[in-house]
N, C-alpha and C positions, 0 to 999 in steps of 0.2 A: 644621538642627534642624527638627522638626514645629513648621509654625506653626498648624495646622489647629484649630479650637475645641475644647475639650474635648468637647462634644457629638456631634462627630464623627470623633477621634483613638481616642477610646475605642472605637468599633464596629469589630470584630474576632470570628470566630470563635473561640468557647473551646475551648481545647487539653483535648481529655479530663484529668480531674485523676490524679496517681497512685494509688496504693491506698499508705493509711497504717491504720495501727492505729489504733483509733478508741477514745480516752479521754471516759467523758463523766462531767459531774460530777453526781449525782445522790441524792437522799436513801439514807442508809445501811439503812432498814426499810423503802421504797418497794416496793411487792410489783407486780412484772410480771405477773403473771398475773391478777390486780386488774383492772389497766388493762386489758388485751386484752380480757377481758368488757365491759368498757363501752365500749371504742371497735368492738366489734364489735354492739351496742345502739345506740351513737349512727349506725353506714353503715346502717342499716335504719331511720332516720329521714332521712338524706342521700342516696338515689338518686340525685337527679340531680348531686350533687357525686361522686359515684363513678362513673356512667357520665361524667364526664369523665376520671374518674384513669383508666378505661379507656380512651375514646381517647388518653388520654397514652403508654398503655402500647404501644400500636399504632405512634402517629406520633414517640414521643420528640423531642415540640421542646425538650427541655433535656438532651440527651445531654452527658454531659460536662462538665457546667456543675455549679458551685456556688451552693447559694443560702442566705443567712446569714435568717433568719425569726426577729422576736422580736411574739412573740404570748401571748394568755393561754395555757397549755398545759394544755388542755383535751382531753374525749375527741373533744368537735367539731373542734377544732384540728388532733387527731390522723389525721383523717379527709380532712383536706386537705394535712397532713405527707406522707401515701401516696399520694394523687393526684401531688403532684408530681416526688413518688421515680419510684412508677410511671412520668413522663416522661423519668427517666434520669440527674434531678437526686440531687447528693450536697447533703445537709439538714446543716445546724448551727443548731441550736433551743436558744433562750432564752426565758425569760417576762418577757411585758411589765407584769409586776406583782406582788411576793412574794407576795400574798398569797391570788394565784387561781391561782396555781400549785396543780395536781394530780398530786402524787408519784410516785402508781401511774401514770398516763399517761404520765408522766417515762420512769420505770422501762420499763415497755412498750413506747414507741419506743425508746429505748435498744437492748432484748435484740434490735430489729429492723432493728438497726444504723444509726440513726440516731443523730447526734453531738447532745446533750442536755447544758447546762447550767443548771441551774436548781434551785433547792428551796423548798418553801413555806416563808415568813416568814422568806428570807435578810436580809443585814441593807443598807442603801444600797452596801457598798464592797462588798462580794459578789454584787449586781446589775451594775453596772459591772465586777466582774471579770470576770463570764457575758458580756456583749454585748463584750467585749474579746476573750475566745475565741472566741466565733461569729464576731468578723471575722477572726481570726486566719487561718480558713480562702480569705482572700482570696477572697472571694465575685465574681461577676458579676452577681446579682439580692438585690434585699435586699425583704423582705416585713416591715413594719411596724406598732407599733400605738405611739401615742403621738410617734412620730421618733428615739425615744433612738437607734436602730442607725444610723438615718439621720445625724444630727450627729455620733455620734461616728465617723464612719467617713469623714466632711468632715475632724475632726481627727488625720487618718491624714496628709494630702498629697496632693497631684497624681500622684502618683506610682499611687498607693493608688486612689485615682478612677477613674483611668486606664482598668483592669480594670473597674469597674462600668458595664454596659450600662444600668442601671434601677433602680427600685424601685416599690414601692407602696404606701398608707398608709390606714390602718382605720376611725381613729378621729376626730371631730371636732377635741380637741385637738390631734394629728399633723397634721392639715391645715392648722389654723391656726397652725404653727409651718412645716411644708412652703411653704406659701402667703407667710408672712412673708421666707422667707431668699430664694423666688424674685424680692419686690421688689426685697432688698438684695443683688441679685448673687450673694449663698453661695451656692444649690444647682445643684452641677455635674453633675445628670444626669437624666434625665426621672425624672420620679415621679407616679405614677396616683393618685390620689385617690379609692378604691376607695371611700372615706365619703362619696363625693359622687354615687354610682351613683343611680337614682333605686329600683331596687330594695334597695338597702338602706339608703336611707332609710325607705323601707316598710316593710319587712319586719324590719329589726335596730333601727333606731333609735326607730319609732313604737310598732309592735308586739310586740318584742322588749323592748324596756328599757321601756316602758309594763306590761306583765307581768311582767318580772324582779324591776324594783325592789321590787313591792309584795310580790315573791315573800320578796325579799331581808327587806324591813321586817318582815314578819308573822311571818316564820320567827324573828328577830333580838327581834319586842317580844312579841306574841301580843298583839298590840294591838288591840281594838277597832275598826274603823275606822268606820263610822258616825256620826253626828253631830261627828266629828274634823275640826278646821282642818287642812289641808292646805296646806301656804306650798310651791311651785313654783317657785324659781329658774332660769330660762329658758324660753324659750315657743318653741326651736327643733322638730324632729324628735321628739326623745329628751322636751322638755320635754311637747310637746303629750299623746304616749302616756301622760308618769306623770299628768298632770293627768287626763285621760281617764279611766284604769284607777279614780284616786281617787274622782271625780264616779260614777262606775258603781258602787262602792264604797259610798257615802253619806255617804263626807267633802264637806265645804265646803270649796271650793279656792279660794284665792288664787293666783295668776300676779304675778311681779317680770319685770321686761322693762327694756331698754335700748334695743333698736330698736323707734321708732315701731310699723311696721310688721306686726311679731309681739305686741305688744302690743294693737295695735288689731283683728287676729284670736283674742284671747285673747277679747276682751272680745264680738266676737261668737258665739263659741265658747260664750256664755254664762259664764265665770272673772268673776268680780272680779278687778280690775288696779292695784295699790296701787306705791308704794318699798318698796324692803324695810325702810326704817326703821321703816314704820309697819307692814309684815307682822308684823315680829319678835315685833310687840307681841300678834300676834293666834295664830300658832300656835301647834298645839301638837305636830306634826309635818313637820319640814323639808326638803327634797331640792335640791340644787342640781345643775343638768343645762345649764351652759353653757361648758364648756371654759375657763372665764377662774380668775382670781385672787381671793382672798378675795372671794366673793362672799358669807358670811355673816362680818362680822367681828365681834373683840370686841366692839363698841361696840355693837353687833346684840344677840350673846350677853346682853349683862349687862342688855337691856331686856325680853330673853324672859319665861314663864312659869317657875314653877320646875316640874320638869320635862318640858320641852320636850324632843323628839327630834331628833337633827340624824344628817341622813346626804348621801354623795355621790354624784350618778350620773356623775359627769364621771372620765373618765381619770385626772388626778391627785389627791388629797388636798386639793392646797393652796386649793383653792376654799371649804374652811370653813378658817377663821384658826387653827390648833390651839395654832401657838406662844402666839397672843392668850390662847387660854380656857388653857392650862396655866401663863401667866402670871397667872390669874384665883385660880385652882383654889386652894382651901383642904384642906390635909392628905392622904393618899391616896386616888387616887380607889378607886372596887372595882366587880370584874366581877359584875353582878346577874343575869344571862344570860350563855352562850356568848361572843357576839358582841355586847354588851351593857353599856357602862361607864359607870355614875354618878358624875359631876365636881359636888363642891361645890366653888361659886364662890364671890370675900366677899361678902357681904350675905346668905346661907344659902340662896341660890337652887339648886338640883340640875341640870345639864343631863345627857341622856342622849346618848351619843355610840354609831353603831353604825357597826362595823368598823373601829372606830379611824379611821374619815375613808376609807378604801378604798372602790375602788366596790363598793356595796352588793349588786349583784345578784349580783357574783361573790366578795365575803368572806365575806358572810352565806346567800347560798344556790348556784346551782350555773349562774348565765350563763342566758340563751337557752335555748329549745329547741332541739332539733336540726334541724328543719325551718327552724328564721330561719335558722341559722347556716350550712345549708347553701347558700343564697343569698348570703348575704354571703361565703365563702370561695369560691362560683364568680367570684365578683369579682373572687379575688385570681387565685386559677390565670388566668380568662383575661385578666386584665393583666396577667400572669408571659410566656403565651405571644404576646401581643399585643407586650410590649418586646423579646421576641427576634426575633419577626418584622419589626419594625419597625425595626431595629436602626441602621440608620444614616439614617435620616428624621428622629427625633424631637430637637429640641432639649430645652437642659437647662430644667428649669424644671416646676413642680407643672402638673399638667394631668389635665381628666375620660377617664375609658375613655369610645370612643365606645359613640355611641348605639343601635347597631346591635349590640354586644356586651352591652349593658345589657339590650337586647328579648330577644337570647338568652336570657340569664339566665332572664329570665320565662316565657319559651316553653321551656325544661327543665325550670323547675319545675312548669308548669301540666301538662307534662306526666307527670311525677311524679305529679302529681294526679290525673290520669286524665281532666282535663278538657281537654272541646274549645271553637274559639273560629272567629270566622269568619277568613278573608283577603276582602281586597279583589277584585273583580271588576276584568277586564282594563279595565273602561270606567270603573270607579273611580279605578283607577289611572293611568289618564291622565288625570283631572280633575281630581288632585289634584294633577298635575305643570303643568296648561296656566293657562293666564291671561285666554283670551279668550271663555270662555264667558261671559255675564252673564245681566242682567234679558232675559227673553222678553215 
């Protein structure tokens, strides 16, 4: 029998896949020709994620190969689906959230034959039936947001594993689920923490979701924001940009924090840094942006303002209590707005909930711009090509893309930009390697 680690049993050259007919599940009114217009709009905001789908197209480090992707299914997303085609890979595409799923982009990649399950506002047992088909196709690379593809494809078996050389993961949530099964022994194969890049930390989490959300919110209230409480749950990446955006804005921000640390940079950030028990009491617009669990719960809710706004930037929903406030809720609630739903609680208080708890920047308005995202999905392509080259080196276990692929990144996009920068001088460069020059 193979007694060789799973880390390293699994690396094996993929056998080109056969050619099947390609079933995908997709909205029945989804217009493709829709989508192609705007994913052809968003590659002229991604250059330099497209001169990589060109070099893919040249060098095909994924000939052959499968790769299962569940991501928002966006026109950006879309732009990184053909980067990795172009390497030669066969795509099977899910959305890592119903409700930022985009139809027409569905639709789009579909007619361009790529394998698509997904539709906007399917329901929980219709998500899991989607990333059930996307592994179906027995993947060797899996591209993630959140880890849903990643866990359920652990409760596939060894067998199932076996085949998977890698993956990689998006979103803060995902990494702190990735990060967690690698203490507990679960994860049996390398996974790139593409959320932990240091360029998209910058670029997608600060300044991306610092701009989306508010994009999200204004689009969702037509809210005033000026002299508006601004309550900030989380003082990470993603937290500092909305607090920022809002302080630029002319809200009065509050910052909730649990580690010292970011708290104590809140506070020289100029934020006031309060519990959220006593935030509750003060806003009158709410955002939580730290990948964890009821962070605004009933108990929160029912000391609010009446009405008060509550939204989420984080990956999942369940960071506001919902089951809590619909246990609350008096009579039906009603849509005031689009994206827009007024809950009276008992005591006659009104809470305003926007997106139904969904992340805001992508239920209520439309993600990132194309320029963040095209940063963040070079992340993923060259952690895609980084696990195949690396294929039999990398033990299982959540770990960063190196640092050296990371500068790439920045050094594509900068120049994208048009912008130049200096290198170091030969005599720099070995100053910066030596030890023994000192005080003269």
């Amino acid at each position: 029998s193979d007694t060789r680690p799973m880390s390293t049993k699994r690396k094996r050259a993929a056998e080109p896949a056969a050619e099947e007919n390609i079933a995908s599940t997709i909205a029945a009114d989804a217009d493709p020709a829709a989508g192609l217009v705007q994913i052809a709009i968003a590659e002229k905001g991604m250059s330099a994620l497209v001169k990589v789908g060109d070099r893919f197209a040249t060098e095909k480090p994924f000939k052959g190969m499968r790769i299962a992707v569940n991501l928002h299914v966006t026109k950006e997303t879309a732009v990184l689906i053909r980067a990795l085609a172009k390497g030669g890979a066969k795509i099977a595409l899910t959305g890592c959230n119903a409700f930022s799923t985009q139809d027409n982009i569905a639709a789009a990649l579909a007619s361009e034959g790529i394998e698509v399950h997904c539709k906007h506002g399917c329901s929980k047992e219709e998500y899991y039936e989607y990333v059930r088909k996307v592994l179906a196709t027995k993947p060797q690379l899996i591209v993630d947001d959140g880890c849903d593809l990643t866990v359920e494809a652990h409760k596939l078996g060894a067998d199932f594993l076996e085949n998977i050389i890698g993956g990689c993961e998006q979103t803060t949530s995902g990494v702190i689920r990735a990060k967690n099964m690698t203490k507990s022994g679960a994860l049996k194969f390398p996974l790139i923490a593409t959320n932990d890049n240091k360029t998209k930390h910058l670029l997608d989490n600060y300044y991306g979701t610092g701009q989306s959300v508010w994009d999200g919110i204004m689009r969702a209230t037509a809210m005033f924001i000026p002299s508006k409480v601004a309550v900030v749950c989380g003082y990470g990446a993603c937290g500092k940009g909305i607090a920022l955006r809002a302080k630029g804005m002319g809200a009065r921000v509050i910052v909730t924090e649990v580690h010292p640390f970011q708290a104590l940079q809140a506070v020289y950030d100029g934020f006031v840094v309060m519990p959220v028990a006593e935030a509750a009491k003060e806003g009158d617009v709410f955002c939580t942006a730290t990948g964890n669990k009821h962070i605004l719960s009933a108990a929160h809710m029912k000391t609010m303002k009446s009405g008060a706004v509550l939204c989420n930037a984080g990956q999942f929903d369940y960071e506001l209590d919902l089951d809590g406030l619909r246990a609350m809720q008096v009579g039906e609630s009603r849509m005031i707005r689009p994206n827009m739903e007024e809950i009276t609680i008992k005591g006659g208080k009104v809470i305003h909930l926007l997106g139904g708890g969904n992340l805001i920047n992508l239920s209520c308005a439309e993600g990132h711009p194309c320029e963040v995202m095209s940063t963040s999905f070079m992340g993923q392509a060259l952690a895609c090509e980084h696990l195949v080259k690396n294929a039999t080196k990398l033990a299982a276990g959540c770990m960063n893309l190196p640092e050296d692929l990371d500068d790439k990144i920045a050094a594509l996009q900068l120049t994208a930009l048009g912008v130049q920068y200096d290198t170091p001088t030969k005599e720099q460069a070995a100053y910066a390697k030596s030890w023994n020059e000192g005080t003269e």
